[in-house]
Structure formats: structure tokens, C-alpha cells
VOPAGU-2260 file (C-alpha; in pm, 1 decimal, decimal comma):
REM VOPAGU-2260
SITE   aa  ch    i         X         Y         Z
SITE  UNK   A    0   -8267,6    3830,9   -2477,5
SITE  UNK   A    1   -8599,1    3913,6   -2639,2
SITE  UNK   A    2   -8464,2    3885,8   -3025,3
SITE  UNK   A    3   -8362,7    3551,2   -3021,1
SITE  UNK   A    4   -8592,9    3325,4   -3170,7
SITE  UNK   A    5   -8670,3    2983,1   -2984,1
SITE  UNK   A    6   -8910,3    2700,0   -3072,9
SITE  UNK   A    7   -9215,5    2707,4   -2782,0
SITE  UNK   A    8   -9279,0    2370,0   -2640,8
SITE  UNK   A    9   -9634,2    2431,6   -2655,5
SITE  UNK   A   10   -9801,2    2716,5   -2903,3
SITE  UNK   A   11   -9987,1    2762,3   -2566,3
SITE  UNK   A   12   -9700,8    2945,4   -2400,5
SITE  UNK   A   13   -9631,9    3195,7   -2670,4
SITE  UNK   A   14   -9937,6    3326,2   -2842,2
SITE  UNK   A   15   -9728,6    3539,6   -3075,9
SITE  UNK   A   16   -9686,9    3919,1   -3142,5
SITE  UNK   A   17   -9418,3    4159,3   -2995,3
SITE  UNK   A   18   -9120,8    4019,3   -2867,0
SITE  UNK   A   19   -9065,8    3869,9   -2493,3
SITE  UNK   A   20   -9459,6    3816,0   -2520,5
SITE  UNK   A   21   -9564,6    3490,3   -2323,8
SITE  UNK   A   22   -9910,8    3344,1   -2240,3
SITE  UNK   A   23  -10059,5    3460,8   -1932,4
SITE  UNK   A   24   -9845,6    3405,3   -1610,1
SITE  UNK   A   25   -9576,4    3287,9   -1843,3
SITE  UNK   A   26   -9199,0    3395,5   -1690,1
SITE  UNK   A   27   -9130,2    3667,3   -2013,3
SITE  UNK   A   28   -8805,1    3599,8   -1891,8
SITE  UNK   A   29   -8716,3    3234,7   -1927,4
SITE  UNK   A   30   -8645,9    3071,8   -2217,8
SITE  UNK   A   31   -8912,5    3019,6   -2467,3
SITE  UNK   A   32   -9188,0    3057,0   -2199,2
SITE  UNK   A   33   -9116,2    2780,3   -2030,7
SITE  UNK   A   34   -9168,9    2890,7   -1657,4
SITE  UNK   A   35   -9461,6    2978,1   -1473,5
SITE  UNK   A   36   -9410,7    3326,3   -1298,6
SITE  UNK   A   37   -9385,8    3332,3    -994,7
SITE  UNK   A   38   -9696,0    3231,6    -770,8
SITE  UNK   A   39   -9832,0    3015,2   -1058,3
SITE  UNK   A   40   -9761,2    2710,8   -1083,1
SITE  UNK   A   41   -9847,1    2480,8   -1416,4
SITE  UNK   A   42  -10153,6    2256,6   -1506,2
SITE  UNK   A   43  -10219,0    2128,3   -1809,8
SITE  UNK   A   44   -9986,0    2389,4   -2004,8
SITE  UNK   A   45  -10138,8    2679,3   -1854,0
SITE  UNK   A   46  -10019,1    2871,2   -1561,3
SITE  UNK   A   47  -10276,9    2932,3   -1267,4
SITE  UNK   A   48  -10254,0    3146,2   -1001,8
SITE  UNK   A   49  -10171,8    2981,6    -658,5
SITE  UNK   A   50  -10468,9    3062,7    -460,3
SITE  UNK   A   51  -10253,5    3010,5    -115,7
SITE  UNK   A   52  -10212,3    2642,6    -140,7
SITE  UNK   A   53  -10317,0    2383,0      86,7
SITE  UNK   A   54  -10246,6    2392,9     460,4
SITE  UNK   A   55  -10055,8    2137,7     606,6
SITE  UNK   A   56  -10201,7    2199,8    1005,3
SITE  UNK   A   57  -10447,6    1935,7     985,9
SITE  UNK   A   58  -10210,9    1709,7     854,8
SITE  UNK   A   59   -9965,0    1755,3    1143,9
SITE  UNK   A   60  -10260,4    1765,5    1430,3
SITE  UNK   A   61  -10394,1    1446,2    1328,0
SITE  UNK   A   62  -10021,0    1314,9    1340,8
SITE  UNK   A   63  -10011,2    1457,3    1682,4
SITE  UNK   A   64  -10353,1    1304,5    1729,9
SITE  UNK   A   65  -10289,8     912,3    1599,0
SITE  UNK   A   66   -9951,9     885,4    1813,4
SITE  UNK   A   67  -10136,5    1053,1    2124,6
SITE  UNK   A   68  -10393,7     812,4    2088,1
SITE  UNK   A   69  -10144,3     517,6    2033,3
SITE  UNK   A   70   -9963,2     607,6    2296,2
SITE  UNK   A   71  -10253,7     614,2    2507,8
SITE  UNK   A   72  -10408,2     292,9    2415,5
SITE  UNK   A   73  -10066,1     156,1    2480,2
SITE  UNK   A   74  -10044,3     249,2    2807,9
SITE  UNK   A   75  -10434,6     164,3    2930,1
SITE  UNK   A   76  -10410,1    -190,3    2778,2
SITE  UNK   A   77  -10055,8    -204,3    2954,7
SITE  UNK   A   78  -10184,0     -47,3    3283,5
SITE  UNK   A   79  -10137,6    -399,4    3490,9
SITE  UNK   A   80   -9813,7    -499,6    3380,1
SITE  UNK   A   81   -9641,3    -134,4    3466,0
SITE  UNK   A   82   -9812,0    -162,4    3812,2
SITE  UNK   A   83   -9694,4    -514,2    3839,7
SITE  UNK   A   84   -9382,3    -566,1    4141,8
SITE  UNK   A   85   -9419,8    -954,3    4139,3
SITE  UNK   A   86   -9052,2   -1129,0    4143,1
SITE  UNK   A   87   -9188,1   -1321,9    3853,7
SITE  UNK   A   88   -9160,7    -992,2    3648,4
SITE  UNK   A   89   -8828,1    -903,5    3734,1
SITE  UNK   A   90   -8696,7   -1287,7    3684,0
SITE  UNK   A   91   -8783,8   -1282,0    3378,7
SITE  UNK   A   92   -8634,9    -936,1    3287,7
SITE  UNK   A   93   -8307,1   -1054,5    3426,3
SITE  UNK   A   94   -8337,1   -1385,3    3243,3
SITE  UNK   A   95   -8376,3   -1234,2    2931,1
SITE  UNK   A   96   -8089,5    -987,9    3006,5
SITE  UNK   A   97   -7838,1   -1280,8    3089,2
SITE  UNK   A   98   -7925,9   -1502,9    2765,4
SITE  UNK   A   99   -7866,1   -1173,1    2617,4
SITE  UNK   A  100   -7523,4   -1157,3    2737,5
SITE  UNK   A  101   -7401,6   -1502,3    2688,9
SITE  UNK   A  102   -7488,2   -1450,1    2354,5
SITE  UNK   A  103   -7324,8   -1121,5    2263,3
SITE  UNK   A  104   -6984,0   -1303,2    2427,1
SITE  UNK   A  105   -7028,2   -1620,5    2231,1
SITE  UNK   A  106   -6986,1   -1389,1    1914,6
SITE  UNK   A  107   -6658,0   -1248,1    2088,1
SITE  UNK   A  108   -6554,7   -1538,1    2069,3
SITE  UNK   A  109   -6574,5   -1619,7    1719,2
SITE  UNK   A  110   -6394,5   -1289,3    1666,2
SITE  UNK   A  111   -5999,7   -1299,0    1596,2
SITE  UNK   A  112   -5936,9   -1057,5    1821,5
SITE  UNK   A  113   -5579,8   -1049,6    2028,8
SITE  UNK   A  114   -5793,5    -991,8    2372,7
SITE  UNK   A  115   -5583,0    -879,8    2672,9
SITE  UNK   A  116   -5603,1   -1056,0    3004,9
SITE  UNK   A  117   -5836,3   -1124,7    3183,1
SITE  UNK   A  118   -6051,7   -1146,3    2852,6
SITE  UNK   A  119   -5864,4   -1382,7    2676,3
SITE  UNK   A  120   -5886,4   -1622,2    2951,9
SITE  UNK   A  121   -6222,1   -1600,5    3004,9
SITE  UNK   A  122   -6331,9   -1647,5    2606,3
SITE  UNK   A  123   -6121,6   -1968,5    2650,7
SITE  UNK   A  124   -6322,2   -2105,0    2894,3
């Protein structure tokens, strides 16, 4: 509605004159000039062209790049301990999974739970 009158929020935006008259890639449009048109985007209470941005590429190849190169580093530093076969290995991978266990059905057991046989005798062990 170019004929009704609203207060700019900067002088900047509406320079004055004819009506539905904004600043230079001001929205005529929205109210008061407040928008950039679009394409422009705001700085300092003027509206600049977008010049076609930033790319965001490098960004995502040096992603790819730092967890390639983790994951690498990982695995050469790791190299002798994924070839390893020993018995001591796999003891201590089944230790580990056993303390895991008796631990996971101690906290059944602190759980009110009406457990159905055989479970119920076994927690009361």
C-alpha cells in the first residue's frame, strides 16, 4: 500500500520523494523499507548485492580430509593390535564382556520387577 505513511527505521532506507520509493536494493514492497530485495542481503543499513556468496566445498573436503586422515592414523598406530591372534587378546575381550554382564544383572536385581521363572530364581541366587 504505497499511501500509507510509516516511520523508516533508518532515513537510510527511504531517501524520500514519490511514493513506494526505497533506498537502493530496498524491497519497495515491505513495510517501511525494511527488507533487502532479493539477492541483497544487509550491512550496515545498506543493502549490497550478493556477489554469489561463499562456497562451502572446501569446507566439506577438508572434513572429508581430517576424518580420512584420523581414520588413517588410527589404524597405522593400531596396525599390531588388529593383526594380533594371541589368547591373551581374546581373554581379555571375554573378561571384559563377562564383568560386563554380571554387572548389567546386578542392576536387575535391584529392579522390582515380577520376573518369571527361571529368572526369578536365578536373581535370587
Amino acid at each position: 500500500e504505497p499511501l500509507r505513511v510509516y516511520k523508516c527505521y533508518a532515513e537510510k532506507h527511504c531517501p524520500g520523494g514519490a511514493p513506494a520509493v526505497c533506498d537502493q536494493n530496498r524491497d519497495t514492497t515491505s513495510v517501511a523499507c525494511a527488507r533487502c530485495n532479493v539477492g541483497s542481503y544487509e550491512e550496515d543499513d545498506v543493502c549490497e548485492i550478493c556477489d554469489g556468496g561463499s562456497s562451502h566445498f572446501p569446507l566439506i573436503v577438508a572434513g572429508i580430509l581430517v576424518v580420512s586422515g584420523v581414520a588413517a592414523l588410527t589404524i597405522s598406530i593400531n596396525r599390531s593390535a588388529l593383526l594380533q591372534t594371541d589368547a591373551s587378546l581374546m581373554l581379555a575381550v571375554i573378561a571384559g564382556v563377562m564383568i560386563t554382564s554380571v554387572q548389567i544383572l546386578g542392576i536387575y536385581t535391584q529392579m522390582e520387577i515380577a520376573w518369571f521363572e527361571p529368572l526369578q530364581s536365578l536373581f535370587q541366587t
